[in-house]
KOLSE-909338 format. One record per residue (C-alpha): residue in three letters; x, y, z. Coordinates in nm, 3 decimals, padded with zeros to 5 digits. Layout:
N
@res ala	x X	y Y	z Z
...
END
This chain:
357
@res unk	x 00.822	y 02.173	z -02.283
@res unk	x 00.495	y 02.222	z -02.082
@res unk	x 00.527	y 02.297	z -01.717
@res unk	x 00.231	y 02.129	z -01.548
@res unk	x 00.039	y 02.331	z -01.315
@res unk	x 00.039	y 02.316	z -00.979
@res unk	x -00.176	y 02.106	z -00.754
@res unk	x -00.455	y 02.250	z -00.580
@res unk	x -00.514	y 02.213	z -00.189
@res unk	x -00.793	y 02.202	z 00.069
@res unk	x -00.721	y 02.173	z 00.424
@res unk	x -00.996	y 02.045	z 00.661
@res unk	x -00.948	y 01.991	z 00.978
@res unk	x -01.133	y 02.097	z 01.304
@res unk	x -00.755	y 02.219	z 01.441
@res unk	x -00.650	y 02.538	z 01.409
@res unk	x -00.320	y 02.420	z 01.559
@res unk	x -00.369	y 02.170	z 01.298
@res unk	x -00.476	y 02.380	z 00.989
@res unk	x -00.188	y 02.611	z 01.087
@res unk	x 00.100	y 02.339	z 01.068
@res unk	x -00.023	y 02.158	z 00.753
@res unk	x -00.041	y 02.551	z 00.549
@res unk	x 00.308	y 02.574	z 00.697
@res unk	x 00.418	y 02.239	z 00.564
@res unk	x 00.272	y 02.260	z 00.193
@res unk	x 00.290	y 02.662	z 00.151
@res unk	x 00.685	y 02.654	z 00.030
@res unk	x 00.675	y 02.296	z -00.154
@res unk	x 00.748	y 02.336	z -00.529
@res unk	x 00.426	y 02.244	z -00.732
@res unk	x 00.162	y 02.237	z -00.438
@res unk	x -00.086	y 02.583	z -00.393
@res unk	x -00.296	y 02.628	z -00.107
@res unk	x -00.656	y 02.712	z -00.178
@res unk	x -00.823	y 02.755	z 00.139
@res unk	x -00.897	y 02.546	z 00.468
@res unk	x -01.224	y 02.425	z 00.667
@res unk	x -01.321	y 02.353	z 01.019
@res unk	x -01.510	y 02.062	z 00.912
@res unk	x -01.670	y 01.815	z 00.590
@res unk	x -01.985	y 02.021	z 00.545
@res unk	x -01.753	y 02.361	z 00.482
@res unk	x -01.486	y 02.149	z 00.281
@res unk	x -01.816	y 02.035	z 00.059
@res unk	x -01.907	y 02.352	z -00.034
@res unk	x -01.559	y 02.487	z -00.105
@res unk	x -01.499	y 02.186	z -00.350
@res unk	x -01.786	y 02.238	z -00.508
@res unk	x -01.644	y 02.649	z -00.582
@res unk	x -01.306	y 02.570	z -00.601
@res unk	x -01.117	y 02.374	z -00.828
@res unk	x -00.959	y 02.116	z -00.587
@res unk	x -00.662	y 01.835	z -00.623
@res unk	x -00.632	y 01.707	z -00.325
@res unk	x -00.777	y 01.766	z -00.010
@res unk	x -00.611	y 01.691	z 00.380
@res unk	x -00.891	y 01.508	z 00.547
@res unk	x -00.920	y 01.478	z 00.942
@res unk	x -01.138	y 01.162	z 01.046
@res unk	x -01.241	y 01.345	z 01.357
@res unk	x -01.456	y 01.659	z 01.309
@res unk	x -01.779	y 01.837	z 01.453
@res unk	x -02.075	y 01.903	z 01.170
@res unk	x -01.963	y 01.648	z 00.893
@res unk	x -01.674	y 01.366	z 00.997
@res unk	x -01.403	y 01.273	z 00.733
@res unk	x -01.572	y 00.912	z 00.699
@res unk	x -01.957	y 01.120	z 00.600
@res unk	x -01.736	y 01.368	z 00.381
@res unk	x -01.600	y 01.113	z 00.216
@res unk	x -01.961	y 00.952	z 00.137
@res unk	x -02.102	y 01.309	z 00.040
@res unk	x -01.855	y 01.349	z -00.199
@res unk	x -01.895	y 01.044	z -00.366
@res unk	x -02.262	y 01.121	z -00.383
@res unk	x -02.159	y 01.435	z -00.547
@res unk	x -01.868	y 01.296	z -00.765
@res unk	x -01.647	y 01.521	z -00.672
@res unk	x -01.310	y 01.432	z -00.840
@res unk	x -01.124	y 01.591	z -00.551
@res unk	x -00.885	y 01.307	z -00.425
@res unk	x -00.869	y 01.267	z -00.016
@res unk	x -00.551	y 01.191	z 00.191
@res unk	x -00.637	y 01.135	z 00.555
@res unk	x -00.490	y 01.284	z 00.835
@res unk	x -00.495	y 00.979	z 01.119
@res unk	x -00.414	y 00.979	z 01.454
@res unk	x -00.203	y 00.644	z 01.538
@res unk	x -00.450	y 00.486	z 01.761
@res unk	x -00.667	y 00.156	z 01.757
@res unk	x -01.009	y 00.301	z 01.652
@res unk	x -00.759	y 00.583	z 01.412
@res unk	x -00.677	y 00.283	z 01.225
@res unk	x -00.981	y 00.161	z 01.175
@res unk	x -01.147	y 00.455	z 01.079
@res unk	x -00.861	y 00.517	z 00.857
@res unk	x -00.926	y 00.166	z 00.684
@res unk	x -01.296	y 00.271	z 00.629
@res unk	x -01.170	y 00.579	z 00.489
@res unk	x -00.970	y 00.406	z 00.236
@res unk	x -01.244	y 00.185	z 00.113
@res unk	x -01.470	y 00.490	z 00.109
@res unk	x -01.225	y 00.627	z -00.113
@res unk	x -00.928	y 00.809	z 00.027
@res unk	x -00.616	y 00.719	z -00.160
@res unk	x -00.402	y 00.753	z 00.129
@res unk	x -00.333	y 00.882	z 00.505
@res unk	x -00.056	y 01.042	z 00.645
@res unk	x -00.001	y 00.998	z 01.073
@res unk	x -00.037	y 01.307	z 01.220
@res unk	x 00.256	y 01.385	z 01.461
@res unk	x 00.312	y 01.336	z 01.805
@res unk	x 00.447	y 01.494	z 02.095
@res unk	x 00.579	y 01.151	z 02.224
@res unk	x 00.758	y 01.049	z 01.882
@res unk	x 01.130	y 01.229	z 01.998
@res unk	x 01.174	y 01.364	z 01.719
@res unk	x 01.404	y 01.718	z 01.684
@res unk	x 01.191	y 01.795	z 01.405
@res unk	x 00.907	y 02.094	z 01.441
@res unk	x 00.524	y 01.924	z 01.367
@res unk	x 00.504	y 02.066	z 00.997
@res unk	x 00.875	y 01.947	z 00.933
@res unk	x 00.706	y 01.600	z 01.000
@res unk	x 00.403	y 01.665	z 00.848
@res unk	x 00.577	y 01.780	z 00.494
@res unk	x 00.844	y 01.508	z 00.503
@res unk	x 00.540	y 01.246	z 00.463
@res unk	x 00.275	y 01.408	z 00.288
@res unk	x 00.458	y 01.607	z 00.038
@res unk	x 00.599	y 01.280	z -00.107
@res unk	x 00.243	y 01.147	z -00.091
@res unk	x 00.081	y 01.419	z -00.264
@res unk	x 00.323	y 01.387	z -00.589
@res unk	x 00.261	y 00.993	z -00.625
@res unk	x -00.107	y 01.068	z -00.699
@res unk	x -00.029	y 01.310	z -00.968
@res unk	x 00.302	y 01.181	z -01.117
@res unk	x 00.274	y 01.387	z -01.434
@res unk	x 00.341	y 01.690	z -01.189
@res unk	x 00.668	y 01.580	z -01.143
@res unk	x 00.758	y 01.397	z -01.468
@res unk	x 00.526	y 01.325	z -01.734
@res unk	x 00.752	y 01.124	z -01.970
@res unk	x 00.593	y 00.800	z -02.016
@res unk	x 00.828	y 00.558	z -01.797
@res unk	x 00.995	y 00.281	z -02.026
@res unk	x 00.825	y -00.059	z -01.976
@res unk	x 00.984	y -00.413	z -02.066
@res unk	x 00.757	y -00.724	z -02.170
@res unk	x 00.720	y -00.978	z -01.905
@res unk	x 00.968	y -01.261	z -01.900
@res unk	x 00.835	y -01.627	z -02.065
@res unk	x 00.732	y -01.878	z -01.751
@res unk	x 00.593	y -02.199	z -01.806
@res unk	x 00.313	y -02.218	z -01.616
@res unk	x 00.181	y -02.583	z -01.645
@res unk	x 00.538	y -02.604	z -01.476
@res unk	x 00.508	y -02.351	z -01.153
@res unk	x 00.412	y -02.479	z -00.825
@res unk	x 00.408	y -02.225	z -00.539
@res unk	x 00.514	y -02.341	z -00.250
@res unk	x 00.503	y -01.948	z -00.052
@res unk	x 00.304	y -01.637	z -00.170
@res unk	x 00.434	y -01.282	z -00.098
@res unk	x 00.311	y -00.969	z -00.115
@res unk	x 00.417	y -00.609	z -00.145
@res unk	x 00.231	y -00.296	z -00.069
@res unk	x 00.179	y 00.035	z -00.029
@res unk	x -00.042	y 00.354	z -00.149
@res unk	x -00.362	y 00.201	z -00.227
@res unk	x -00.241	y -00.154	z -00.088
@res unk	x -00.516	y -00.160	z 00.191
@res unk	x -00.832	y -00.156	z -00.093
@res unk	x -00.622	y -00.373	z -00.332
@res unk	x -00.532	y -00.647	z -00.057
@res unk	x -00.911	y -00.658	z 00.022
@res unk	x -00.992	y -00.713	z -00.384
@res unk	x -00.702	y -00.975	z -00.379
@res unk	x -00.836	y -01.169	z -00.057
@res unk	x -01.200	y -01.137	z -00.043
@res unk	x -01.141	y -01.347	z -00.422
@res unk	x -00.883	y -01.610	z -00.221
@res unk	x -01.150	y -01.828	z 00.002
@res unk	x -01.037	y -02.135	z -00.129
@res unk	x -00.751	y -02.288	z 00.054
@res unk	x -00.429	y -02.240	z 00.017
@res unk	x -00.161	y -02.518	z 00.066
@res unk	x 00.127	y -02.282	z 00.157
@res unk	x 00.132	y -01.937	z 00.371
@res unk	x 00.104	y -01.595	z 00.271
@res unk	x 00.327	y -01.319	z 00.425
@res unk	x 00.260	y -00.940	z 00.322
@res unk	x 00.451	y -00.592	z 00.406
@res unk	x 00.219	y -00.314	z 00.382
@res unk	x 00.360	y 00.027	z 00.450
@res unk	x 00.177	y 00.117	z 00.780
@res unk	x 00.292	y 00.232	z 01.084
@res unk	x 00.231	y -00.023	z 01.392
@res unk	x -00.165	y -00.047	z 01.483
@res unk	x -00.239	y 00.000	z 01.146
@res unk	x -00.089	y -00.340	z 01.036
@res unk	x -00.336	y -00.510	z 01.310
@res unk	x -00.629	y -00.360	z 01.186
@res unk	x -00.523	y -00.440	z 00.800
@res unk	x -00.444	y -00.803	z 00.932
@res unk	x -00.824	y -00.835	z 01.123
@res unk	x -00.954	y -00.695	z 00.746
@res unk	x -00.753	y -00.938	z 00.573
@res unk	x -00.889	y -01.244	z 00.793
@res unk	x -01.284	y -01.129	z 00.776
@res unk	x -01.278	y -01.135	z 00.386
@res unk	x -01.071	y -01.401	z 00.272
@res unk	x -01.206	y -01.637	z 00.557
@res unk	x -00.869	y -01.711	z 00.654
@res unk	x -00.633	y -01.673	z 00.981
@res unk	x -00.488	y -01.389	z 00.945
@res unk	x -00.215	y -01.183	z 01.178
@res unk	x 00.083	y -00.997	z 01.230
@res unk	x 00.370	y -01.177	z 01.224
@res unk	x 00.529	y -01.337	z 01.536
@res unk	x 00.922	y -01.348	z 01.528
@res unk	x 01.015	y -01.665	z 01.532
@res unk	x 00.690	y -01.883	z 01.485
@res unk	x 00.649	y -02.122	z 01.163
@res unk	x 00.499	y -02.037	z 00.873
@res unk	x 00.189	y -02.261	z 00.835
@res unk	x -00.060	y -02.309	z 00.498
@res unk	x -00.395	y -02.146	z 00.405
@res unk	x -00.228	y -01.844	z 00.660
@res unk	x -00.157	y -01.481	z 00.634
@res unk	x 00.127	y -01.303	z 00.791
@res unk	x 00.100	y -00.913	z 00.750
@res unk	x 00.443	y -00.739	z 00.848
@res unk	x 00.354	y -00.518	z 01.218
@res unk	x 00.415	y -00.183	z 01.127
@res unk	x 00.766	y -00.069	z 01.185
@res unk	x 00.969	y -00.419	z 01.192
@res unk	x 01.100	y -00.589	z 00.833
@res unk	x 00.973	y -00.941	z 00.793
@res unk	x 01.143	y -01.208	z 00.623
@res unk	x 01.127	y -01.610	z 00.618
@res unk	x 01.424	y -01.793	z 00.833
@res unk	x 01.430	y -02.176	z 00.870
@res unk	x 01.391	y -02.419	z 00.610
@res unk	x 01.197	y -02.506	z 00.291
@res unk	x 01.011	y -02.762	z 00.526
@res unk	x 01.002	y -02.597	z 00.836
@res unk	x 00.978	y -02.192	z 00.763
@res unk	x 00.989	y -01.926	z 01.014
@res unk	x 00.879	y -01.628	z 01.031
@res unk	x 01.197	y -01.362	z 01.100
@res unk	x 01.130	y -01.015	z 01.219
@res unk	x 01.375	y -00.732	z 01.297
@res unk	x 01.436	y -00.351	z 01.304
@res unk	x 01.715	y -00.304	z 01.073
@res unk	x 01.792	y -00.003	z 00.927
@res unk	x 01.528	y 00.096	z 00.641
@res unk	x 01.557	y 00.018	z 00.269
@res unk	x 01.418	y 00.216	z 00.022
@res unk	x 01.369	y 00.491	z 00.290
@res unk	x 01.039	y 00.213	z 00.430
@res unk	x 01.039	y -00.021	z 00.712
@res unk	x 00.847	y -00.318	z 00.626
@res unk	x 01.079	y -00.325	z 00.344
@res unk	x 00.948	y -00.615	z 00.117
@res unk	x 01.292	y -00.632	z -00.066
@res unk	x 01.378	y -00.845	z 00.267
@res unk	x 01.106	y -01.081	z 00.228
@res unk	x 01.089	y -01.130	z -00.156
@res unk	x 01.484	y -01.216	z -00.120
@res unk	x 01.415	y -01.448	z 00.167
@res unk	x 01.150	y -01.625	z -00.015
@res unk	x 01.347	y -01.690	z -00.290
@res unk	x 01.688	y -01.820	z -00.086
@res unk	x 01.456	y -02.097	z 00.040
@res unk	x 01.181	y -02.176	z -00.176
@res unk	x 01.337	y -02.094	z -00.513
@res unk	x 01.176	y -02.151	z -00.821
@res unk	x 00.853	y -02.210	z -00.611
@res unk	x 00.810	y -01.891	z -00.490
@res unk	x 00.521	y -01.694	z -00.585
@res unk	x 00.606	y -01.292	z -00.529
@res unk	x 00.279	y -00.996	z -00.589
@res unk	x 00.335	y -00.641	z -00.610
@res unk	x 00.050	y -00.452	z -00.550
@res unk	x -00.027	y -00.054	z -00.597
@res unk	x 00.277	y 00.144	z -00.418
@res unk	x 00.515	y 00.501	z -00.472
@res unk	x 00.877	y 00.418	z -00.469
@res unk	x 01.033	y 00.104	z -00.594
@res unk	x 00.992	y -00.142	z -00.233
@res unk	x 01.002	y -00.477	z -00.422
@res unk	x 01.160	y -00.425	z -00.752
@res unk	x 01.516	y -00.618	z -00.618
@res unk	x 01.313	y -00.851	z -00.467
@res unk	x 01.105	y -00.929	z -00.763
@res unk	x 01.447	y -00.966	z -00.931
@res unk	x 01.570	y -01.192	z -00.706
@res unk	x 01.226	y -01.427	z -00.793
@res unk	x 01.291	y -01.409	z -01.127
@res unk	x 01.704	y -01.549	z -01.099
@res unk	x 01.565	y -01.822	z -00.891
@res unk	x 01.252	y -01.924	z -01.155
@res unk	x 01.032	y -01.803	z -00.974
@res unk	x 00.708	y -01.630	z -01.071
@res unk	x 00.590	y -01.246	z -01.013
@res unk	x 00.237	y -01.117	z -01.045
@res unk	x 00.200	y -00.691	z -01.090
@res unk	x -00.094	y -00.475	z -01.073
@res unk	x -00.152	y -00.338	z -01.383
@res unk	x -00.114	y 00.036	z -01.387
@res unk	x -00.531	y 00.149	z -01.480
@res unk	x -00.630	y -00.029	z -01.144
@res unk	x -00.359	y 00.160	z -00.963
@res unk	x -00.379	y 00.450	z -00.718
@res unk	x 00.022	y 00.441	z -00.775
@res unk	x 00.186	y 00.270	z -01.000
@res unk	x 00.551	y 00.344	z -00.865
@res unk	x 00.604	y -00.012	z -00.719
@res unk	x 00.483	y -00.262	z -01.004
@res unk	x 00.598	y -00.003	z -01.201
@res unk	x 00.948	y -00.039	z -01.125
@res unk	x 00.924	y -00.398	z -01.170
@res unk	x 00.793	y -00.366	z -01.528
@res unk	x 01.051	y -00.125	z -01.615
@res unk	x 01.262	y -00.407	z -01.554
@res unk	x 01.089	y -00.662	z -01.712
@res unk	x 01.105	y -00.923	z -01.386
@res unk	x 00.725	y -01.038	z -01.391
@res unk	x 00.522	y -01.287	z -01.541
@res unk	x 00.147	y -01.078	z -01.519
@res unk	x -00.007	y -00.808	z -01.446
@res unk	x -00.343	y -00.687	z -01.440
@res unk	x -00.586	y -00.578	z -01.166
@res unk	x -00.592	y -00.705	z -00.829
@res unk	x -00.920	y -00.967	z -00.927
@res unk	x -00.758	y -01.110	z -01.237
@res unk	x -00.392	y -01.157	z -00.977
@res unk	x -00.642	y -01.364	z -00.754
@res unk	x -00.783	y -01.581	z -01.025
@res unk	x -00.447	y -01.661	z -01.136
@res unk	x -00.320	y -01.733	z -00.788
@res unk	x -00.620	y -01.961	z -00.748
@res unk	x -00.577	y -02.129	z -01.048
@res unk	x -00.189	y -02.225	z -00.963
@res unk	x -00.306	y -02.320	z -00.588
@res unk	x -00.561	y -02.561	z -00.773
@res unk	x -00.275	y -02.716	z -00.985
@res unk	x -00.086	y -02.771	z -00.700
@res unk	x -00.341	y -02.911	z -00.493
@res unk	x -00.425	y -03.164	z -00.759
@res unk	x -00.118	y -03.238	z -00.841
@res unk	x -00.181	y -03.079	z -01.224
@res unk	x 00.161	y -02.972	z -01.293
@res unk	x 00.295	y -03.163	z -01.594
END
């Protein structure tokens, strides 16, 4: 049996207070080594271009070179280091942090806050969400048997007719929701709720992105407010959405119930919701994602007739969400998030014409 190697880490950030809790997060995980740290992007440059580097922790914030022009410069260098962000939960954080992610960066991690109540020390925190993280970029670090993965179940097509679209997301979802929507300008004659894993603020920002590509309303979610066509409801960070009301007269439900699958958006909820009331005319989309959020939920599409779209595992940045639903065998398609949207289009068009015989 070959034991993979370990996976190599940079740590840039301007904090020493910083620096020092992240090393003491990462330096006992199984599987992770420390290579060095930097103050700022210009140092963290020149030590990725010496060092052989994974993964580097990326503050947005920093004197010399910011995360958002390191980013850029190592692009122009095609450096094959991979970035997670380190974000602070704040209006312009998240919006820096989206940038980041379409410059590149596969993923952020919040950093910690004095006013969050936890008991927990800062790198306590800081390991329980970045370690995690860290091993759903490089899978085969943890397990690399190929996973088992079932053919896609038989729908008839020329016979679907959404009536809802939802969406799951998580690691990579930001990038992949904008390659989904900025392809879906046409309109749509039934809403569209997502759950993104982000913590609150995030999910605004992500919902403003959402609206200024696809050319479409776009929000978080309002408890209690119906559900109307050609708009998108993003879950706000921290609350589980589903769909209350009626096949005619939908609602949008939110509440803070415990977590499922360890996340809160928990799509599970709003897959399952979709398909109590709209049935065989729900349409459900699993996009890039660790962990297996919307595997039951696909499931529960697939008893009701329904239809379920995945991203195919080469457009990934982590395949652990569709991929759970593939192991399972409860979808219809997959492919990249472009080829989702033409298909999506295509059934909105049937439906709008009434093509469905």
């Amino acid at each position: 049996m070959t034991i993979p190697r370990k996976i190599k880490i940079l740590i840039v950030d301007d904090s020493v207070i910083f620096r020092s809790q992240i090393q003491l997060a990462l330096k006992d995980a199984p599987g992770l080594e420390i290579v060095g740290t930097a103050p700022n992007g210009r140092s963290a440059i020149e030590r990725m271009k010496e060092l052989e580097v994974d993964v580097c922790i990326l503050d947005i914030e920093m004197p010399v070179l910011d995360g958002l022009e390191t980013l850029k410069e190592m692009h122009r260098l095609n450096l094959r280091t991979r970035a997670i962000m380190f974000s602070s939960l704040t209006v312009s954080g998240a919006e820096k942090t989206l940038e980041a992610l379409r410059l590149g960066a596969v993923d952020f991690v919040p950093k910690p806050r004095a006013e969050d109540g936890t008991i927990d020390s800062p790198a306590q925190r800081i390991r329980d969400v970045l370690v995690p993280r860290i091993f759903s970029i490089f899978p085969e670090a943890v397990c690399p048997i190929p996973r088992r993965t079932q053919l896609p179940s038989k729908l008839a097509w020329d016979r679907f007719v959404p009536e809802v679209l939802v969406i799951a997301s998580s690691t990579g979802g930001p990038n992949a929701l904008i390659d989904f929507f900025s392809l879906l300008k046409a309109p749509l004659p039934y809403p569209v709720l997502v759950t993104q894993h982000m913590p609150p603020i995030f999910t605004a920002s992500l919902a403003e992105r959402i609206g200024g590509h696809s050319g479409k309303i776009a929000l978080e979610a309002v408890h209690g407010e119906p559900l109307l066509p050609n708009r998108v409801y993003v879950a706000p960070g921290n609350y589980h959405l589903s769909i209350g009301g009626s096949r005619t007269s939908p609602l949008a439900v939110l509440d803070q119930n415990p977590p499922r699958n360890f996340v809160r958006p928990c799509a599970d909820f709003l897959f399952e919701s979709a398909a109590s009331i709209f049935g065989r005319n729900t349409l459900g989309i699993v996009l890039t994602g660790m962990g297996r959020d919307g595997a039951d939920g696909a499931a529960a599409i697939k008893a009701a007739n329904g239809a379920v779209l995945v991203q195919d595992a080469q457009s990934c940045v982590v395949f652990g969400m569709p991929g759970a639903v593939t192991e399972e065998g409860n979808f219809d398609y997959a492919g990249p998030p472009s080829d989702l949207a033409h298909r999506t289009i295509t059934l909105s068009s049937m439906r709008r014409t009434g093509n469905v015989a």
